[in-house]
N, C-alpha and C positions, 0 to 999 in steps of 0.2 A: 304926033309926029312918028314917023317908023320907025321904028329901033328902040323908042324909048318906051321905058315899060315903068307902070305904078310899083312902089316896092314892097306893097302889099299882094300884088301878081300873082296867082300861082299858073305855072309852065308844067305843062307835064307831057312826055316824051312815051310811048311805048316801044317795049322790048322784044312784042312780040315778032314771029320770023325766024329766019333761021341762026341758029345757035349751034355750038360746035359739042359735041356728047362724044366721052368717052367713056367705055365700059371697063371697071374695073373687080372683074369676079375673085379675086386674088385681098380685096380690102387692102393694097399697098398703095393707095396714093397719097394717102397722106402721110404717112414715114419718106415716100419721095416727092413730099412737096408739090405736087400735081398744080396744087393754090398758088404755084411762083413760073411753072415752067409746066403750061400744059403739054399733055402728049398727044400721038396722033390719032384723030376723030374721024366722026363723020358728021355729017348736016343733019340737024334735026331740026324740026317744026316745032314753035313753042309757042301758045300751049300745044301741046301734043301729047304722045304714050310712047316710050322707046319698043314695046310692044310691036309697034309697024316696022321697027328696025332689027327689031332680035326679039321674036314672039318668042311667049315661055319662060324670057329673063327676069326673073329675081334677085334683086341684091346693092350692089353699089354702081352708082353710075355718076359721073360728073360732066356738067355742064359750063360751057363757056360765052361770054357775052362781047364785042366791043361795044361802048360807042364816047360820045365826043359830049363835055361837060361845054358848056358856056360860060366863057372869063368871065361874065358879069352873075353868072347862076353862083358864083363863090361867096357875095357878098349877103347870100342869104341861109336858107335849109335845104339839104340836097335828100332826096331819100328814095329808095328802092322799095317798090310795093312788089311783094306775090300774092295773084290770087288764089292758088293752093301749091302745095307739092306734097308728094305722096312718095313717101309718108312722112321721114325725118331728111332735114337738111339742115348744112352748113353752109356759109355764104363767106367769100372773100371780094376785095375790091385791091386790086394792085398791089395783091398781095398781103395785104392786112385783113385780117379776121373780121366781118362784121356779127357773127352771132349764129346760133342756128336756132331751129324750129321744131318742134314736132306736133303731126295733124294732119291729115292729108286732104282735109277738105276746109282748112280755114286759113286765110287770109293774112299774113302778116308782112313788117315793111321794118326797115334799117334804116340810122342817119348815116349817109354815108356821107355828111359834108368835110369831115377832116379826112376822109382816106381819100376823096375824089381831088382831079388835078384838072384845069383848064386844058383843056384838048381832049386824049383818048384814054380811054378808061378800058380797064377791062377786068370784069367781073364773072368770079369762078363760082358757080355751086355745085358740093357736092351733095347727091340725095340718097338715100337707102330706103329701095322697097323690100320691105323684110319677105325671107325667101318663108317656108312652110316646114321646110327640111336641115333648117341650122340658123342658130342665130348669127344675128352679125351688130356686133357692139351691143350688145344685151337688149335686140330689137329680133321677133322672130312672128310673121305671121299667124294668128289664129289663137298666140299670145294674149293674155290682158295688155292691152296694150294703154 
């Protein structure tokens, strides 16, 4: 029948498209919560390089996501796969923390079934490409990393 689904199902939704990227060379977003109250972006292409948008930049940049959970995707496991970010990242979901990462070429994923809501969801990461000429959060290019 349409609509009804085995509860063994897996649904899965991509992210990719455009996302909202905010450059923050200053490392102040997260003392102002950036994760609660994004600021003002531009479109970026995901996966993509902020590189097409600001060649040359190294350092911290934050990313933002909507989209729409299904009342019935509640009564299972909900979870956020990436398949890289370069290099280290943190990850929110409506404002609660899900974890962050470092690697910039492997793959990892969050439950976000208790921070996700029926309807609109909006998911923030923030990432650091470590710059070559200063570290940032004790992360610096060319580093043992």
């Amino acid at each position: 029948m349409p609509g009804m689904q085995n509860k063994n199902q897996r649904i899965a939704i991509s992210l990719s498209g455009k996302w909202d990227l905010a450059f923050d060379p200053a490392n102040t977003g997260k003392e102002r919560k950036w994760f609660r109250r994004f600021p003002e972006s531009v479109p970026m292409q995901v996966p993509g390089v902020w590189e097409r948008i600001k060649p040359g930049y190294d350092g911290v940049g934050w990313y933002r996501k909507t989209f729409t959970v299904e009342k019935n995707w509640k009564s299972g496991t909900i979870r956020v796969r990436f398949g890289a970010v370069h290099y280290f990242s943190e990850a929110w979901l409506n404002g609660e923390f899900l974890g962050g990462h470092e690697g910039g070429a492997s793959p990892f994923e969050f439950d976000i079934t208790a921070a996700s809501v029926a309807g609109r969801n909006e998911l923030i990461v923030l990432v650091i490409n470590p710059p070559m000429d200063r570290e940032i959060e004790g992360l610096r290019s060319g580093a043992p990393l």
